[in-house]
PyMOL CGO cylinders between C-alpha atoms (Angstrom):
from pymol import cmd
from pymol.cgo import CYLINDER

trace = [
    CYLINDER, 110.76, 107.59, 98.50, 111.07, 108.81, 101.73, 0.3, 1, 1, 1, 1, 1, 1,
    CYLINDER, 111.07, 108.81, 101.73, 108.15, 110.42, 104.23, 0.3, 1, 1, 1, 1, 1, 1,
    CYLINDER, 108.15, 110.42, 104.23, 107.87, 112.04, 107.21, 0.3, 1, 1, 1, 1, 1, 1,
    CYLINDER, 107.87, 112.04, 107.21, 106.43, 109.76, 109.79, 0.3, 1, 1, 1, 1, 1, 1,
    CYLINDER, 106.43, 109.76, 109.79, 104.46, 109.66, 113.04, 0.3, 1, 1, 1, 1, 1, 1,
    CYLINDER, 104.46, 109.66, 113.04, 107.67, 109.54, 114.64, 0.3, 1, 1, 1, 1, 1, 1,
    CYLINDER, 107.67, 109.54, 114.64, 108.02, 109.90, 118.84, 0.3, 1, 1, 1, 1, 1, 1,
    CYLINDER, 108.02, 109.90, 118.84, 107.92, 113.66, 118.82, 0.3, 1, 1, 1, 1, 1, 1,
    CYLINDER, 107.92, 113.66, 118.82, 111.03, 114.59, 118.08, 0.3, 1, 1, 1, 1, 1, 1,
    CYLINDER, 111.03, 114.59, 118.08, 110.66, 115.44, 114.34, 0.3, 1, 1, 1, 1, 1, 1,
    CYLINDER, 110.66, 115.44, 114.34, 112.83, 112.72, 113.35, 0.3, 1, 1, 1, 1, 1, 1,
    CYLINDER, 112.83, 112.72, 113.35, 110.28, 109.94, 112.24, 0.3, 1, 1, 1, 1, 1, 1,
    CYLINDER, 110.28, 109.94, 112.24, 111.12, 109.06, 108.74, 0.3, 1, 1, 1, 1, 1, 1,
    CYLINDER, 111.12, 109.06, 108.74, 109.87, 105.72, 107.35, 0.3, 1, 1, 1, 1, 1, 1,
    CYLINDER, 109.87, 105.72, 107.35, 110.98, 103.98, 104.19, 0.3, 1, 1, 1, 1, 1, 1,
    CYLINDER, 110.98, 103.98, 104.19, 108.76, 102.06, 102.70, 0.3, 1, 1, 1, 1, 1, 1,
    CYLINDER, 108.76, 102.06, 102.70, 106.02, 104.50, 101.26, 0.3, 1, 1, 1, 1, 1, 1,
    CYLINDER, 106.02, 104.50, 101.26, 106.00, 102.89, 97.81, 0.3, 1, 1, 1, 1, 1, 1,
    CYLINDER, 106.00, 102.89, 97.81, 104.28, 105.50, 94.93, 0.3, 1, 1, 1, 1, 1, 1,
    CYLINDER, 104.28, 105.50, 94.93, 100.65, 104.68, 93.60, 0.3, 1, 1, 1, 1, 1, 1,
    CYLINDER, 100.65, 104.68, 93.60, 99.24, 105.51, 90.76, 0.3, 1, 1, 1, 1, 1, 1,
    CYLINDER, 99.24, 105.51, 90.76, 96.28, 107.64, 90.63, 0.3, 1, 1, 1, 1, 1, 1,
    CYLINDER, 96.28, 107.64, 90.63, 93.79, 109.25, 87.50, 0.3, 1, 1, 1, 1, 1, 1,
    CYLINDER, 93.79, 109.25, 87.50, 93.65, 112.90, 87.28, 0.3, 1, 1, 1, 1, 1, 1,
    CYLINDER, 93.65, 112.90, 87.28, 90.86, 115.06, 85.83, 0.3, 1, 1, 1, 1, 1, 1,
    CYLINDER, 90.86, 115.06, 85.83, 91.34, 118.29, 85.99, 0.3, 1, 1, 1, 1, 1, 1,
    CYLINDER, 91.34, 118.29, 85.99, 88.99, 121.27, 85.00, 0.3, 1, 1, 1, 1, 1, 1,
    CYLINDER, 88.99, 121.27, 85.00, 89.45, 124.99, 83.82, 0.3, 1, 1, 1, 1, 1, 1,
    CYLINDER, 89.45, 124.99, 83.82, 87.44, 127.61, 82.51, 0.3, 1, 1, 1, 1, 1, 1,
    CYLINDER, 87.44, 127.61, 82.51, 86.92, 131.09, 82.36, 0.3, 1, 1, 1, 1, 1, 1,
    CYLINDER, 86.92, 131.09, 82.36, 86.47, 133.99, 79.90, 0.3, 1, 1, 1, 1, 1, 1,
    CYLINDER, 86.47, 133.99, 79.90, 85.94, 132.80, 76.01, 0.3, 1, 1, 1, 1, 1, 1,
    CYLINDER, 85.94, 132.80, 76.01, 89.72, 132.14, 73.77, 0.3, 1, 1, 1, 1, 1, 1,
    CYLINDER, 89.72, 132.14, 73.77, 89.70, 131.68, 70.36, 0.3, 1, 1, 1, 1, 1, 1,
    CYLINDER, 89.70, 131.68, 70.36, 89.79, 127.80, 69.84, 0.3, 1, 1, 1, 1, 1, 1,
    CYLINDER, 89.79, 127.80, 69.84, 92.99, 127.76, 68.24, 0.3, 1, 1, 1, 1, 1, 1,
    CYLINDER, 92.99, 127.76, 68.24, 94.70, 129.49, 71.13, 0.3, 1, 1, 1, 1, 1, 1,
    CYLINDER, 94.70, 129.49, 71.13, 93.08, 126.97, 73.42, 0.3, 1, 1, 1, 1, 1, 1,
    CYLINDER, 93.08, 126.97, 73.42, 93.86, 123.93, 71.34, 0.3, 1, 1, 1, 1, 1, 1,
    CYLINDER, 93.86, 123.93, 71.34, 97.79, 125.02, 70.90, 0.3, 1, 1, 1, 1, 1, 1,
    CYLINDER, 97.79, 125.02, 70.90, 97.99, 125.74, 74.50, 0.3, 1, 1, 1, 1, 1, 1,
    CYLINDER, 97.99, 125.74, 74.50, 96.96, 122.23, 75.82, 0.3, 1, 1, 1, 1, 1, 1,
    CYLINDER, 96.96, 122.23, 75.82, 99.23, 120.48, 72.75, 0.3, 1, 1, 1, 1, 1, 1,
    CYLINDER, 99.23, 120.48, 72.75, 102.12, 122.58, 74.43, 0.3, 1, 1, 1, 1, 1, 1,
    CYLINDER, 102.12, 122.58, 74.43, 101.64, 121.47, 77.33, 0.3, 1, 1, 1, 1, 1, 1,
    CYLINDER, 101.64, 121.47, 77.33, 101.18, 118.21, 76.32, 0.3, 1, 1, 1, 1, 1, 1,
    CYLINDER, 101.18, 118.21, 76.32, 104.62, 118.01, 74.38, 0.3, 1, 1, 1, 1, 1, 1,
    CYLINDER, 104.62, 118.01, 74.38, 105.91, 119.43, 78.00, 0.3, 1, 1, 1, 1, 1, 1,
    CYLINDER, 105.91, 119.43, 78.00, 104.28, 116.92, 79.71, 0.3, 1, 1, 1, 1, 1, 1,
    CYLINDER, 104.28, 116.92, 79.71, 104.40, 113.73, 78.31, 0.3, 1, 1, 1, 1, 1, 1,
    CYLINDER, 104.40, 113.73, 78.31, 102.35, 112.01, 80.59, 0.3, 1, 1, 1, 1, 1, 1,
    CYLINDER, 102.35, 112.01, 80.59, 98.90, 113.93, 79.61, 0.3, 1, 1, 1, 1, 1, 1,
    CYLINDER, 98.90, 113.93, 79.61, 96.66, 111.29, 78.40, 0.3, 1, 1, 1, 1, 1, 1,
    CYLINDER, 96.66, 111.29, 78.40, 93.72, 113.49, 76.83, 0.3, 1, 1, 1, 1, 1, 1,
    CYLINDER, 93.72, 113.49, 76.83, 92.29, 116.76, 76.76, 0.3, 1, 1, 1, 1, 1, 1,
    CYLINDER, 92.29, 116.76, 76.76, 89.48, 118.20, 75.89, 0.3, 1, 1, 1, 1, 1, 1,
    CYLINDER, 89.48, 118.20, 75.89, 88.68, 121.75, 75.54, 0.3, 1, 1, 1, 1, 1, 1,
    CYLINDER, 88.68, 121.75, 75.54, 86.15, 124.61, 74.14, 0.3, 1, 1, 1, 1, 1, 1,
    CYLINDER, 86.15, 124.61, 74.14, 86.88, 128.33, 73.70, 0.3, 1, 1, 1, 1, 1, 1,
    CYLINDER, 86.88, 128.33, 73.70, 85.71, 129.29, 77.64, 0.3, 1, 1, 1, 1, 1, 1,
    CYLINDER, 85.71, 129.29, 77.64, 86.61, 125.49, 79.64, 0.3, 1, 1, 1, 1, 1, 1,
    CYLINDER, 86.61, 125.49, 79.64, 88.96, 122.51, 79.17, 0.3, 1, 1, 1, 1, 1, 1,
    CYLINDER, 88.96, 122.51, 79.17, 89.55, 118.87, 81.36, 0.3, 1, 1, 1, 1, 1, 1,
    CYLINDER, 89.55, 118.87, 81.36, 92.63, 117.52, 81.60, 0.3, 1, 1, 1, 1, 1, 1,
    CYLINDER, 92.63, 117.52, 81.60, 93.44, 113.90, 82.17, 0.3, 1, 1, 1, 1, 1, 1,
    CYLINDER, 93.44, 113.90, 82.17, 96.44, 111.74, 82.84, 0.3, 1, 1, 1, 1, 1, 1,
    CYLINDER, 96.44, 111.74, 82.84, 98.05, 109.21, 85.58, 0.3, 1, 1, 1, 1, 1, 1,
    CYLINDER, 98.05, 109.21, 85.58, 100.34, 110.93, 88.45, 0.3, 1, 1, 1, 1, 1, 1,
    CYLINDER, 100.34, 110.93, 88.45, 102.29, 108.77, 89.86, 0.3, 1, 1, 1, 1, 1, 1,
    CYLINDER, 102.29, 108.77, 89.86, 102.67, 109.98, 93.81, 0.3, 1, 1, 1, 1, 1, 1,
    CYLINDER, 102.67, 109.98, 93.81, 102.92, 108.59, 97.51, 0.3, 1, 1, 1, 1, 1, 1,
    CYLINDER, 102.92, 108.59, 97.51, 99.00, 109.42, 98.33, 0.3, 1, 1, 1, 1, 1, 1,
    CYLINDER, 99.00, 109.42, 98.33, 96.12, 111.59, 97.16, 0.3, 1, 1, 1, 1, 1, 1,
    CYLINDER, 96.12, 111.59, 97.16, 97.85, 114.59, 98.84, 0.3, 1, 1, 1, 1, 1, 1,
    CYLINDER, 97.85, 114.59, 98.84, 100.48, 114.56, 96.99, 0.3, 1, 1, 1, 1, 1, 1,
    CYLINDER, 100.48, 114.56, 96.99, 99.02, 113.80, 93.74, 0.3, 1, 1, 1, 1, 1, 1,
    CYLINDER, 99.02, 113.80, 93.74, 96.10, 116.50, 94.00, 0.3, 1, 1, 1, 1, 1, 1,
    CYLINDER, 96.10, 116.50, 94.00, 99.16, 118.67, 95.45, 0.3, 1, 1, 1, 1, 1, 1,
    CYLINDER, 99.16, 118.67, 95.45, 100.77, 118.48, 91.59, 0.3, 1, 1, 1, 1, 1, 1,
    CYLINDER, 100.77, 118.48, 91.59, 97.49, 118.84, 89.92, 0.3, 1, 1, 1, 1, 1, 1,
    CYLINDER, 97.49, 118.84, 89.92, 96.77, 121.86, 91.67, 0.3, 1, 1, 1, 1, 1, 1,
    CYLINDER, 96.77, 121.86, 91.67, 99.79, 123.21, 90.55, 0.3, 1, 1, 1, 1, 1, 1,
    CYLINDER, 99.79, 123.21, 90.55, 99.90, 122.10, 87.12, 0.3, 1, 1, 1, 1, 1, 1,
    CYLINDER, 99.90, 122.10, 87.12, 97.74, 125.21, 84.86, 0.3, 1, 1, 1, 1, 1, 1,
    CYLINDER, 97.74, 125.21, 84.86, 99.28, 128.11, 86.93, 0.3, 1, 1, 1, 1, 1, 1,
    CYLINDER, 99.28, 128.11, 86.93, 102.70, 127.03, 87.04, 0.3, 1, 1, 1, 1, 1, 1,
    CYLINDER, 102.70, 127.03, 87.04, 102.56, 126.12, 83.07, 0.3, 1, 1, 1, 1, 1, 1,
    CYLINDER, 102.56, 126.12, 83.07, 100.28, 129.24, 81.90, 0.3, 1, 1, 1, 1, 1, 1,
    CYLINDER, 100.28, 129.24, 81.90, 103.13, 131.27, 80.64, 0.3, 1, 1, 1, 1, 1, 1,
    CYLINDER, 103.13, 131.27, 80.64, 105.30, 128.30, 78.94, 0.3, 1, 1, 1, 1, 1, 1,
    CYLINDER, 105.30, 128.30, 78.94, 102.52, 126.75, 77.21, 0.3, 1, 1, 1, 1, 1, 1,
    CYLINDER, 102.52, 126.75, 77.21, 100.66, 130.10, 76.90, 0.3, 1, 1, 1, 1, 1, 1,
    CYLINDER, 100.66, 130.10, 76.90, 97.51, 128.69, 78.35, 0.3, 1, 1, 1, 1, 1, 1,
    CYLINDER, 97.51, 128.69, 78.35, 94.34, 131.17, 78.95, 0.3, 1, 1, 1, 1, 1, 1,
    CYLINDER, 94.34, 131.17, 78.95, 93.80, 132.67, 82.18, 0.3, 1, 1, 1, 1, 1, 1,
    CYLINDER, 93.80, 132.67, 82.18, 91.25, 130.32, 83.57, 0.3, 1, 1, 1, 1, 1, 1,
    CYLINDER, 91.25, 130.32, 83.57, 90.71, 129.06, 86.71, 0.3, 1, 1, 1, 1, 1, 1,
    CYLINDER, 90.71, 129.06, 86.71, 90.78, 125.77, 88.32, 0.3, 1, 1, 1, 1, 1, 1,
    CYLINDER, 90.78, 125.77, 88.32, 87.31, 124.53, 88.76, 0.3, 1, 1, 1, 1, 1, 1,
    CYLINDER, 87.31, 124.53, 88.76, 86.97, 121.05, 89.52, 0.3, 1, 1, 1, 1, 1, 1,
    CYLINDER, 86.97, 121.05, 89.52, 89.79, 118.22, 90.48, 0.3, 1, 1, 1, 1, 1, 1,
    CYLINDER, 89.79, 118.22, 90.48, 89.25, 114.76, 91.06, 0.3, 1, 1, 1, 1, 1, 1,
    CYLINDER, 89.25, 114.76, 91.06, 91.65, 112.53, 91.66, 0.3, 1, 1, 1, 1, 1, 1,
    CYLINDER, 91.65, 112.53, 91.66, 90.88, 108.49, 92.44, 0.3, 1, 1, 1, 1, 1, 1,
    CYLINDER, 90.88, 108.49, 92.44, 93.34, 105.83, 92.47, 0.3, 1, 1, 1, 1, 1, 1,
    CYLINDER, 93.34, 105.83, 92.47, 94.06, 102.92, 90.01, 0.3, 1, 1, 1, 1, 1, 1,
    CYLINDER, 94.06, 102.92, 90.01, 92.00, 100.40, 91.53, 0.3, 1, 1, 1, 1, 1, 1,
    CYLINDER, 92.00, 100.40, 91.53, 88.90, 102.80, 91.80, 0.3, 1, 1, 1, 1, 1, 1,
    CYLINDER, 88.90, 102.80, 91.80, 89.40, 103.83, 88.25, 0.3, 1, 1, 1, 1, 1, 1,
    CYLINDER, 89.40, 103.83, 88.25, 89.27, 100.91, 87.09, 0.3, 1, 1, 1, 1, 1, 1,
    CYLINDER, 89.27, 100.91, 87.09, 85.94, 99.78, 88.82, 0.3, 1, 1, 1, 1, 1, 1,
    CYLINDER, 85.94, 99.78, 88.82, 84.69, 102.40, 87.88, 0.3, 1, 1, 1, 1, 1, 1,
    CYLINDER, 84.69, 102.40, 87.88, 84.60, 101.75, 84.04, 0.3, 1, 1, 1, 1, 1, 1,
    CYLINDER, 84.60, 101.75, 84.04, 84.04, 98.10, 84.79, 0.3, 1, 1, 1, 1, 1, 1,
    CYLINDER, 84.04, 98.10, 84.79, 80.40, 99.26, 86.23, 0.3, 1, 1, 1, 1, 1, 1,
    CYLINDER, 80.40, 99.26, 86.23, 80.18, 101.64, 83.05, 0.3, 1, 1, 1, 1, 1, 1,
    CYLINDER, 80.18, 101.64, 83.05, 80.33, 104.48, 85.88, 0.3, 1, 1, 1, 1, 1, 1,
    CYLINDER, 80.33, 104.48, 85.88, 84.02, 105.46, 83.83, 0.3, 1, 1, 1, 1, 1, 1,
    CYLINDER, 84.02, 105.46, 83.83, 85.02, 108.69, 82.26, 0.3, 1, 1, 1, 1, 1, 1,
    CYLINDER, 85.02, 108.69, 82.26, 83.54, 109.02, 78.87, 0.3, 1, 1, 1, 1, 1, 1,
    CYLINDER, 83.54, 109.02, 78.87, 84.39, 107.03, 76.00, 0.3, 1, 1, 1, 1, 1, 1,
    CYLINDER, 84.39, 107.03, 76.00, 88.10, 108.01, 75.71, 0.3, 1, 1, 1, 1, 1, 1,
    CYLINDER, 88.10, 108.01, 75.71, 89.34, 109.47, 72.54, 0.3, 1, 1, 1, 1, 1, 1,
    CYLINDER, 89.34, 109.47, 72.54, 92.53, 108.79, 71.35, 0.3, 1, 1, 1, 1, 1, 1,
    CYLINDER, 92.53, 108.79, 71.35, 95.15, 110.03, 73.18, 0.3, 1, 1, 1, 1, 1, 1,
    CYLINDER, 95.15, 110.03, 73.18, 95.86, 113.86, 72.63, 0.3, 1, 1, 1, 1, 1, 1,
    CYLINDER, 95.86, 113.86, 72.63, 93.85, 117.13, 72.57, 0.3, 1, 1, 1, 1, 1, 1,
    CYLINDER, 93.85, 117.13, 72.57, 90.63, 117.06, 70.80, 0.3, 1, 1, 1, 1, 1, 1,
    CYLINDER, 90.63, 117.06, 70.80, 87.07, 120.03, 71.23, 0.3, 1, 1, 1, 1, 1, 1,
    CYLINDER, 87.07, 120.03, 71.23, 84.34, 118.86, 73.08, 0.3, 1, 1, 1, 1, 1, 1,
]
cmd.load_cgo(trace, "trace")
């Protein structure tokens, strides 16, 4: 992957060896009430899009989102997350909801944290599933 650099001023520093990282998503939405089953196919959609969604979990007025992004920093990574319910509203016919909450922590952090018992709650089984 290649990045822009510090460089010398001339626009042209480019360095080479930004290697990607992997960093946990969580993602939040809400906004006015859907009926459940509009809610539920709408994050399986996107899902089925999206491969790399590890779990969801929604009611009819808020959902969270999580998965790994793989990216060069937390820029970049909260960059795609950002983008993620807007630009995939219409395709997976998600509600109109807002982003309200992003966090985004790398691997290493992640992983402490459920060591400590600090982690996400218990995970369910991959997929899309109510509160």
């Amino acid at each position: 992957m290649t990045s822009v650099g510090p460089g010398d001023g001339d626009g042209g520093g480019y360095e080479q060896n930004q290697d990607s990282r992997l960093w946990h998503v969580t993602l939040s939405v809400s906004g006015k009430p859907a009926p459940l089953s509009e809610v539920r196919r709408g994050l399986e959609q996107l899902a089925h899009d999206h491969p790399f969604l590890l779990t969801s979990r929604y009611a009819d007025d808020h959902a969270e989102i999580r998965y790994w992004e793989e990216a060069r920093d937390l820029h970049d990574a909260a960059a795609v997350a950002l983008r993620l319910w807007g630009e995939h509203r219409s395709s997976a016919q998600l509600p109109p909801w807002e982003i309200v909450g992003l966090e985004v922590i790398d691997r290493a952090t992640y992983h402490l944290r459920v060591a400590e018992g600090y982690g996400p709650p218990p995970a369910h089984p991959v997929g899309v599933h109510p509160y």
